[in-house]
N, C-alpha and C positions, 0 to 999 in steps of 0.2 A: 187254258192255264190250269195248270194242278193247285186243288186248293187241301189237299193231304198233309197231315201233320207226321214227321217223323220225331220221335224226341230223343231218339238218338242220334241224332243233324246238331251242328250246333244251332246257338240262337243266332238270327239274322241282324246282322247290326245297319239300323236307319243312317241313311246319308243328312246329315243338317240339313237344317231349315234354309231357306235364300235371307240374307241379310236384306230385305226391302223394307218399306218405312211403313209407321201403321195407318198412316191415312191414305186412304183409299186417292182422295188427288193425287198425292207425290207419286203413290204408284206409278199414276199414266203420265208422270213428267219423263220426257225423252234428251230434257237436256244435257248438253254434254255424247250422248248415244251419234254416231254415223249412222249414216245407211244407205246403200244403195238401191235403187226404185229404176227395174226397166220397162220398158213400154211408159215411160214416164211425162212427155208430151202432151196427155190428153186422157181423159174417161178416166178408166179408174185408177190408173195406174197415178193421174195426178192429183185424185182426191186423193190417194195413198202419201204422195208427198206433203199435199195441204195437212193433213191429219197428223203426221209427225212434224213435221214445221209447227204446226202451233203447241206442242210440246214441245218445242226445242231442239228437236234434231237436225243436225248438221247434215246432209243432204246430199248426196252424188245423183241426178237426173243422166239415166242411158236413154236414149234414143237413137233410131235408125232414120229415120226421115222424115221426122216435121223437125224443120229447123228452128221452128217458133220456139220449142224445149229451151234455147239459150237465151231468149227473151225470157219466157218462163220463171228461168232458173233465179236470173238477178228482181224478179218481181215478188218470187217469192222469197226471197234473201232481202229484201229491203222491208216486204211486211210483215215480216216475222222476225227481225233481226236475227237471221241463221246465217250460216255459212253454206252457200248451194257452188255447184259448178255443173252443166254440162258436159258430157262426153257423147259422140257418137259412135257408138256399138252395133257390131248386128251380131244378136246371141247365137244367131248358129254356128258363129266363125270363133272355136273353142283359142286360137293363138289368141285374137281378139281378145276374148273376156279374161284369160289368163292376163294378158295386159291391162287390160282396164282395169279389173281387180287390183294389180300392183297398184295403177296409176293414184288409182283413190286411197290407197292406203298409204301411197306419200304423200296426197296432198294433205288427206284430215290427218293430220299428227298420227299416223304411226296404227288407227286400230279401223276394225269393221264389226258394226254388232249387229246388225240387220240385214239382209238381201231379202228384198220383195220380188221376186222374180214371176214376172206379170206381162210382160210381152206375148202376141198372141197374134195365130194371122187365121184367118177361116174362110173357105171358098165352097159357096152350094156347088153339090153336084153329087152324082153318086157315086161309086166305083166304077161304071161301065162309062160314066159321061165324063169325068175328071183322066186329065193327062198324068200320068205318073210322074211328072215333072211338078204338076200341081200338088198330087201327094206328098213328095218327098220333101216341098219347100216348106208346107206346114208339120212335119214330122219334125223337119228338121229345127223349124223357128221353136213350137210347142214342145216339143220333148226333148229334144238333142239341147237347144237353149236353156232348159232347165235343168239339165243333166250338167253342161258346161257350168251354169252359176252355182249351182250348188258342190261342183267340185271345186271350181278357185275360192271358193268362201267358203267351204269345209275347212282346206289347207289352213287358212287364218285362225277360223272357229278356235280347230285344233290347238291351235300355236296360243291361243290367248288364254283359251279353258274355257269360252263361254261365246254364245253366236246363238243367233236369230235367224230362219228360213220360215221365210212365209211365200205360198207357193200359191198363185192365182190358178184355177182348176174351173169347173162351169159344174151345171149342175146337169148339162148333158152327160158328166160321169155316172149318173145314175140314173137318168130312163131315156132309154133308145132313139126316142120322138123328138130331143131337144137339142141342138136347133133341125129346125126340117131337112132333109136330104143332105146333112152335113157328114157322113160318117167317119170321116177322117179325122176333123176338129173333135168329132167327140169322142174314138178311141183314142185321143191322142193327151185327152182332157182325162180321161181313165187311166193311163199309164202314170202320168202327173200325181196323179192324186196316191196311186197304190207307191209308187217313186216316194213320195213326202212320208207315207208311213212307214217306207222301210227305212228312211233314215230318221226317224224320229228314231227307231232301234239301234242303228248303227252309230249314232253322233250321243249314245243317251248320256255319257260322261264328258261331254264339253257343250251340247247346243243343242236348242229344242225348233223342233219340226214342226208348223202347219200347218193349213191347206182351207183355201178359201173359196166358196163354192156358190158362185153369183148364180141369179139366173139374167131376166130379162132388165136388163140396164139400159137409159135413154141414153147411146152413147152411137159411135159407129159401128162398132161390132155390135150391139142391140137390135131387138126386134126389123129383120127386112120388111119392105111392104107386105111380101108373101106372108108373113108370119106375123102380122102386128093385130091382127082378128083374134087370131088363137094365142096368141102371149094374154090381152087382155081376159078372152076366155077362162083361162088356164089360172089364172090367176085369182088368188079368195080377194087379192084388192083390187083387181079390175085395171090393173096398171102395169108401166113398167117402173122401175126404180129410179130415183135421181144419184147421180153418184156421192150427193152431200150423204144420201141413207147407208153410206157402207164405210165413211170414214169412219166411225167409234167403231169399227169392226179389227180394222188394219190398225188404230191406232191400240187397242187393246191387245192386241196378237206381238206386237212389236215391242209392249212396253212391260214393263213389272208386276202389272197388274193379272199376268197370264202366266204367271214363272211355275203352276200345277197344271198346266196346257201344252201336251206335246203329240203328237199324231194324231190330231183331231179334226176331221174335216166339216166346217163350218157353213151350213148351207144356208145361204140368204136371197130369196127369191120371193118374196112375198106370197108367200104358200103357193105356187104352182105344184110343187113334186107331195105334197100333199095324197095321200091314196084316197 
């Protein structure tokens, strides 16, 4: 970035301030806010929902195949008095999410201010041992699925002047080793992440951009047995994460309280990636 002064340029005139309130609680209140949560079933994607739920927000749960998500959904609409619904999606099926995306925007009254786009599939094995079949299905769920959410919820963004993308990424996007012999999952988690900063540039006048960067979560996609020696190694706390530890994460990314937050990638791993 040029930081060069010309004074025969005109002067730069500042965009206003966000009209948000001055206390720091109301900030993270989500009431009234939508939002769509995929991979939403389970791990993080549903501390992601718990965490806006107890702000307030109205709620669309995607999932591809834990059907428990429709349980879920109405448990967490009764202890949060939100509004939730269930849809099953599968993010790689772009007519899919361009549907789904209408679907939720008629059923919450008409707006979308959030997508958490969190879904995520991962298969050890290397390039020579993985079937290209296995390649492509995690290209396609992890990158082509974030690619699709973020284009039907771009469209909206657009249309409303103002939108939320928060982009679930690993912190395998930044050292080689993480997770073990996964190299797919984690160029795939690198595309994601560099994807979230280029539209933090591209959407910069209607919606802010992202990127949430776990590492070892007690979750299913968390540490295999093969890797649960070196996750706690690797780690300054000797653990993996609960996913109670990354709500205030997602709920601060999603809410008022981050409205100077845009193409930031947020790494929460309890010091692993540490040098």
């Amino acid at each position: 970035m040029s930081m060069t002064y010309n004074e025969n340029e005109p002067k730069p005139v500042s965009k206003p301030f966000p009209d948000i309130p001055e206390s720091v609680f109301a900030q993270f209140s989500m009431k009234g806010k939508v939002a769509i949560v995929t991979g939403a079933g389970a791990g993080l994607g549903l501390a992601a929902v718990e965490s806006l739920a107890e702000a307030g927000a109205n709620i669309a749960l995607w999932y591809n195949s834990n059907e428990e998500t429709i349980a879920t959904a109405k448990s967490v609409a009764e202890k949060y008095n939100v509004k939730t619904k269930a849809y099953k999606i599968q993010v790689q099926n772009q007519d899919l999410v361009n549907k789904g995306v209408e679907e939720v925007i008629k059923d919450f009254d008409g707006r979308l201010d959030v997508m958490i786009a969190n879904a995520g599939a991962a298969k050890s094995g290397g390039i020579i041992e993985q079937s290209i079949e296995d390649w492509k299905r995690q290209v396609d769920i992890n990158y082509y699925g974030v690619v699709y959410c973020a284009k039907a919820a771009g469209h909206q963004f657009k249309k409303q002047g103002s939108g939320n993308l928060i982009i679930t990424s690993s912190i395998s996007a930044h050292i080689v080793n993480v997770p073990i012999d996964q190299p797919c999952y984690n160029s795939t988690k690198a595309a994601v992440t560099m994807l979230g900063k280029c539209l933090a540039r591209e959407w910069r006048d209607f919606a802010r951009v992202n990127i949430v960067s776990p590492g070892y979560f007690k979750t299913n996609l968390g540490a295999s047995d093969r890797a649960e020696s070196e996750a706690y190694r690797m780690s300054v706390m000797g653990r993996q994460g609960h996913v109670k530890e990354i709500k205030g994460l997602f709920l601060y990314l999603a809410s008022n309280a981050s409205t100077y937050v845009t193409g930031s990638d947020f790494i929460i791993d309890g010091g692993y990636t540490l040098p």
